[in-house]
N, C-alpha and C positions, 0 to 999 in steps of 0.2 A: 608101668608097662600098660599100653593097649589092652583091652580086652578080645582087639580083632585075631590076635597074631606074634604078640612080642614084639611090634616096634614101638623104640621109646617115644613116650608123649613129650608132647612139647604145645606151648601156647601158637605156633604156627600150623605146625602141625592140626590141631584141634580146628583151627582156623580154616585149614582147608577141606576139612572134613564138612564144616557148617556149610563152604560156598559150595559144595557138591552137592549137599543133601539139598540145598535152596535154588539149584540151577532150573532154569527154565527157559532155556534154550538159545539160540545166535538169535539176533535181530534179523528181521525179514532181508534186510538188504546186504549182510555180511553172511560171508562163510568162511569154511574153517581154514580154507589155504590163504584167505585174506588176512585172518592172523596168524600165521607162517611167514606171508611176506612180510608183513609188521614187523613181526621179529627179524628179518632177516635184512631188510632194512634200515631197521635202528643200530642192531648188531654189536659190538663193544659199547655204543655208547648207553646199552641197556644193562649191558655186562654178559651179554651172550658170547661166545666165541665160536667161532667157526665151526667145532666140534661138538659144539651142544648144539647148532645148529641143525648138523649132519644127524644127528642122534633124534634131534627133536621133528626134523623133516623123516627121518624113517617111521617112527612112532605114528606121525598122523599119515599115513598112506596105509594104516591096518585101521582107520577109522572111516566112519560113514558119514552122509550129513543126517540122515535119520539117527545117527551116537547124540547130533549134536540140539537136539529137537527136544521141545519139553517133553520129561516124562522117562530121555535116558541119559546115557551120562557113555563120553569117548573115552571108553576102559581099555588099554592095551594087553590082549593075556600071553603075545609072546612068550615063550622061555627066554632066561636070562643068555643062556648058554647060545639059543638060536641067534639073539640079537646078537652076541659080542662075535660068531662064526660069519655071520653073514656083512657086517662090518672090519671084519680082519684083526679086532683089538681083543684083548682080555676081558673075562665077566668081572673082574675087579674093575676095567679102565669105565665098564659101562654102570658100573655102580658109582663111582664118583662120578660121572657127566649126570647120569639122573638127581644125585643128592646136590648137587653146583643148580641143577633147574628148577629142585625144589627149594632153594634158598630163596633163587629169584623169585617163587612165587607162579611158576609156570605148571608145575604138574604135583601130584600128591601120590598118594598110594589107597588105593582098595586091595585091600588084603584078606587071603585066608587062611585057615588057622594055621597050616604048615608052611604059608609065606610058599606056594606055588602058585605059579600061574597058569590062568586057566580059565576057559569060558565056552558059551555057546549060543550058536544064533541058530535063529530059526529059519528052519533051508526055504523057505514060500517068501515070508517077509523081510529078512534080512536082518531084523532087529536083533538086539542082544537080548537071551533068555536069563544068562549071569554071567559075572565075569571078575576076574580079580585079576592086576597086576597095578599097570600106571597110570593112571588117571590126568587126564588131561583137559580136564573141568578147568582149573585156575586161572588157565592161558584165557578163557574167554575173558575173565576178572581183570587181568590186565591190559587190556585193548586202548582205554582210557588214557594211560598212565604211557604205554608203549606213543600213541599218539603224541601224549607231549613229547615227549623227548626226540620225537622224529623231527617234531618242530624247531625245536630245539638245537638237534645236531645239522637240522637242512642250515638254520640263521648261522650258524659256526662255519657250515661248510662255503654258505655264499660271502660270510667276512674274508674266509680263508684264499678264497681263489679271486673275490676281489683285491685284495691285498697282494696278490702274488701278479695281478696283470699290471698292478700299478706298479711293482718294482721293475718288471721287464719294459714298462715303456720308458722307466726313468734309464734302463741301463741304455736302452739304445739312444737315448736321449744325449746322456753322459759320453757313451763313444763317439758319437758326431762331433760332440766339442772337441774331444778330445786330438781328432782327428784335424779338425778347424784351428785348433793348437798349434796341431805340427807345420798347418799349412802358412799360419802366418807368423812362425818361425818363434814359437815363443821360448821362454828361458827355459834351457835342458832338465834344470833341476827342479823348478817347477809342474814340468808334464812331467818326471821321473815319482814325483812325490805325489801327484794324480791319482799318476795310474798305477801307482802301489796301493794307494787305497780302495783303489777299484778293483785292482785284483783279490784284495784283501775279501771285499764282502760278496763277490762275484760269486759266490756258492752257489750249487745245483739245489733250486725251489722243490726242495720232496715233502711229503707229508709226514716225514718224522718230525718237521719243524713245526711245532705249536703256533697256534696266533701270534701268543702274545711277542714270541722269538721272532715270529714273520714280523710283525708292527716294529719291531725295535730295528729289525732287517732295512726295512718302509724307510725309518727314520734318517738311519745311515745314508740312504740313497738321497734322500732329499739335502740331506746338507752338503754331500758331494757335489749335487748335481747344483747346489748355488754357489758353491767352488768353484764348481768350472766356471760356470756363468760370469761369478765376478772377474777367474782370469782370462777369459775369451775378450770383456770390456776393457780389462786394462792392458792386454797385450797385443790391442790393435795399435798399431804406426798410429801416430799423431806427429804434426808439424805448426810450429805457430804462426802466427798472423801479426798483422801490425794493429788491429781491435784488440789484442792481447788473448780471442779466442784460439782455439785448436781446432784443427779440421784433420778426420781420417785420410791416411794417404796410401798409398802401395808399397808393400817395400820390396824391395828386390829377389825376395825368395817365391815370390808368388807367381804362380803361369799367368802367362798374356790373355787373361779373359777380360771381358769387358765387364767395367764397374758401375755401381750404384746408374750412372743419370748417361752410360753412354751405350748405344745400340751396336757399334761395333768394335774390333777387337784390336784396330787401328793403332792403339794409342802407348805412348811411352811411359809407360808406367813407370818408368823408374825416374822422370824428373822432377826434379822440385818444384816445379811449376806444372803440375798435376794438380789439376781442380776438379776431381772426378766427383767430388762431396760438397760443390759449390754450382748458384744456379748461372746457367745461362744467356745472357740477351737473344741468344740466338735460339733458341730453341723455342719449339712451339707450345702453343700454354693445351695442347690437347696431346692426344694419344700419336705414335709415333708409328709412319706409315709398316712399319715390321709385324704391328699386332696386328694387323687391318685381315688379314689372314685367318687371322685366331679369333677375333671377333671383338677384340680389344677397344677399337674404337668406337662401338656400340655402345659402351657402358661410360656413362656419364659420373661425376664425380660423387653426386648426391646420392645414385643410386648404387658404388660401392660402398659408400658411408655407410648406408640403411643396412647393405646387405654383412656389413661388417659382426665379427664378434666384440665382445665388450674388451676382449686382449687386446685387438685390433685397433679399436678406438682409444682406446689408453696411449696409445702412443700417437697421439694427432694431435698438433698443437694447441694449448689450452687460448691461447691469444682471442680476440673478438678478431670478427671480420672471416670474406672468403675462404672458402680452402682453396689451396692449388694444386694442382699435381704431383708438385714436389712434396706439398703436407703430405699426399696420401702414399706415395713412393718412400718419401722417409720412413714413415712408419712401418710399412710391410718392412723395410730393411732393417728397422729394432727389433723388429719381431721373428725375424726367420731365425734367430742363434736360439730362441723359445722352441724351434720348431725342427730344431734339429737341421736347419740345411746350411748349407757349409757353401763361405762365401764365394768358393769356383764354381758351385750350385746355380748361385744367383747371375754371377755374371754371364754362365753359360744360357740361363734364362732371357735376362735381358739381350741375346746377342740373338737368342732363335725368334722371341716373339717381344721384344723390346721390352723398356722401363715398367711401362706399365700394364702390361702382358704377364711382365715377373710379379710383380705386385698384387695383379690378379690370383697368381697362382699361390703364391702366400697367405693369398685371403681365402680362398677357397679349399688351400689345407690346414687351416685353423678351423675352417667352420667344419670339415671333414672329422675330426679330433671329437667333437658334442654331440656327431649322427649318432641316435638311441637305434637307428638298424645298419648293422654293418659299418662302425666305425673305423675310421683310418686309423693303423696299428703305429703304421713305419710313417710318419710325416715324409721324412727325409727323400726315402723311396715314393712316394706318392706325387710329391714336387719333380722328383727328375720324370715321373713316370706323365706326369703332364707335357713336360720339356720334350720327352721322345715323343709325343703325338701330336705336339704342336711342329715337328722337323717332319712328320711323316702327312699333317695336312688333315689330322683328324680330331684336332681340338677347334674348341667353339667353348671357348669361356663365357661367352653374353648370355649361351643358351643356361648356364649353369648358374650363372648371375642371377636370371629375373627367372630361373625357378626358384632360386633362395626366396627373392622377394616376394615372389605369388604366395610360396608358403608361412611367407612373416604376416603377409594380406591376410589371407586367410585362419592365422594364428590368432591374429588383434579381433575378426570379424566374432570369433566362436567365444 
């Protein structure tokens, strides 16, 4: 036993007794609500709970910053009986929340011989003349320690919500195909066996679910979503040729929107002699009077190239020689089931501000997807949400074009 009071010794105990008698006050620049919010801010991941918090916030509003100054020491002398009244709980509930703060290392005890508590300050200067109950020296001792682990719990917390924005992009990602599925009429038992998996892992992102459960979450969503991917490629109509190649064609389930390489909406999509995926003689090797509007015909080939992303580029023929039109139209068109847009999307595209208008807009919601300020969430929604401004007379793709490229100039200059 103590010699202060009969509480049992202990090497922590003894421990807390040394860094009271050795305090020498907060740092100039800290105070004592700054280590409140500490605590209050690390919170469980310090092993604080709610309750000790409440307990540990009552405590230090009976303290001064002159308690916390070389020379004295932030003694609580409350009665036991007043704290547990004026909190609503039992003097038992408020003896276990102090012994759980003394584990952590947060407060100690200054005791006196009959274990009352009890003090007095002096009515001029405020300071304490003596005082016995809770001591709340130890908490500055932990500032350090509480620090890491804020560190600590912020890098968990930014894995966690990173992890949880990439699931929701892939879910919306995942429904667009899935939707692009139904439109170009693919096997029942196929999108049946989808989007049971999708419903399977569609669960509500809460914060009961740990990381490592979020990542494994991650994982799932990624191999769905190249599920679909693969049957969105294989479930497009194909038709063959006398080169022994295959060219995409329309099939009958699809609305009359205009495809890949045509500006209007004109056309019989349901014949076999539908070359909507094949080039033209007749068509012109530049931009097609519908964009001229949007600003389409501004933008030269080389300087959609430049302004491309490297997804964008990935799919532009590897061949030497020219690019054409057509190279840079095909690729936007590999690329939109990446981007979520659903191919009555495109056609509706190419019909408001032509072939390469749509293609524009393609490129411009992939490079939308990398802005570090205000990224594009919904692709999908951002491409039609282009489409309604270019029908309403308020898109200018060129102007959007050669600010990418000002800022690519200016990227290489620095």
């Amino acid at each position: 036993m103590t010699g202060g009071g009969g509480r049992i010794g202990s090497p922590a105990y003894r421990e807390s007794l040394l860094q009271s008698d050795d305090f020498t006050g907060l740092e100039e620049d800290v105070g004592r609500y700054d280590l409140l919010l500490l605590v209050k801010r690390v919170g469980k991941a310090a092993g604080f709970t709610p309750r000790m918090i409440q307990l540990l916030d009552y405590y230090m509003a009976f303290t001064t910053e002159q308690d916390w100054e070389e020379g004295s020491r932030p003694i609580v002398f409350q009665s036991l009986s007043r704290t547990a009244l004026d909190l609503g709980v039992s003097e038992r509930q408020i003896q276990k929340l102090e012994k759980q703060l003394f584990q952590l290392g947060a407060i100690t005890y200054h005791d006196s011989g009959n274990h009352k508590r009890y003090g007095q300050r002096d009515p001029a200067t405020g300071r304490l003349l003596f005082a016995f109950g809770v001591d709340l020296t130890p908490l500055a001792y932990l500032r350090e320690e509480l620090q890491r682990k804020l560190h600590e719990k912020q890098l968990y917390d930014q894995a966690w919500l990173g992890t949880k924005r990439e699931i929701s992009w892939l879910r919306r990602q995942v429904r667009s195909l899935l939707l692009e599925l139904r439109e170009q009429g693919a096997s029942p038992r196929a999108l049946h066996e989808l989007e049971a998996i999708y419903n399977e892992i569609a669960v509500q992102l809460r914060t009961h679910i740990g990381l490592s459960g979020l990542r494994e979450l991650l994982q799932r969503h990624h191999e769905l979503h190249e599920r679909c991917l693969e049957t969105v490629s294989l479930a497009a109509p194909r038709t063959g040729n006398s080169d022994g190649t295959t060219r995409k064609r329309s099939c009958t389930s699809e609305p009359e929107f205009a495809h890949y390489k045509y500006t209007t909406p004109s056309i019989n999509i349901c014949s076999p002699q539908d070359t909507c995926f094949q080039k033209s003689v007749a068509e012109p090797a530049a931009p097609e009077e519908s964009a001229s509007a949007s600003g389409g015909d501004h933008v030269s080939i080389a300087q959609m190239v430049t302004a491309a992303s490297e997804r964008y580029r990935s799919h532009l023929p590897l061949r030497s020689g020219t690019l054409t039109w057509d190279d840079v139209i095909d690729a936007a068109y590999r690329l939109r089931p990446h981007l979520g847009v659903s191919q009555q999307s495109w056609g509706e595209a190419c019909h408001v501000v032509g072939r390469v208008g749509a293609a524009l807009c393609v490129l411009l919601t992939d490079r939308g997807i990398d802005r570090t300020d205000d990224p594009v969430r919904q692709p999908a929604a951002y491409f039609r949400g282009m489409v309604n401004r270019a029908r309403a007379g308020e898109l200018r793709l060129h102007n959007s074009v050669f600010g990418l490229l000002e800022r690519e100039a200016q990227g290489s200059r620095s």
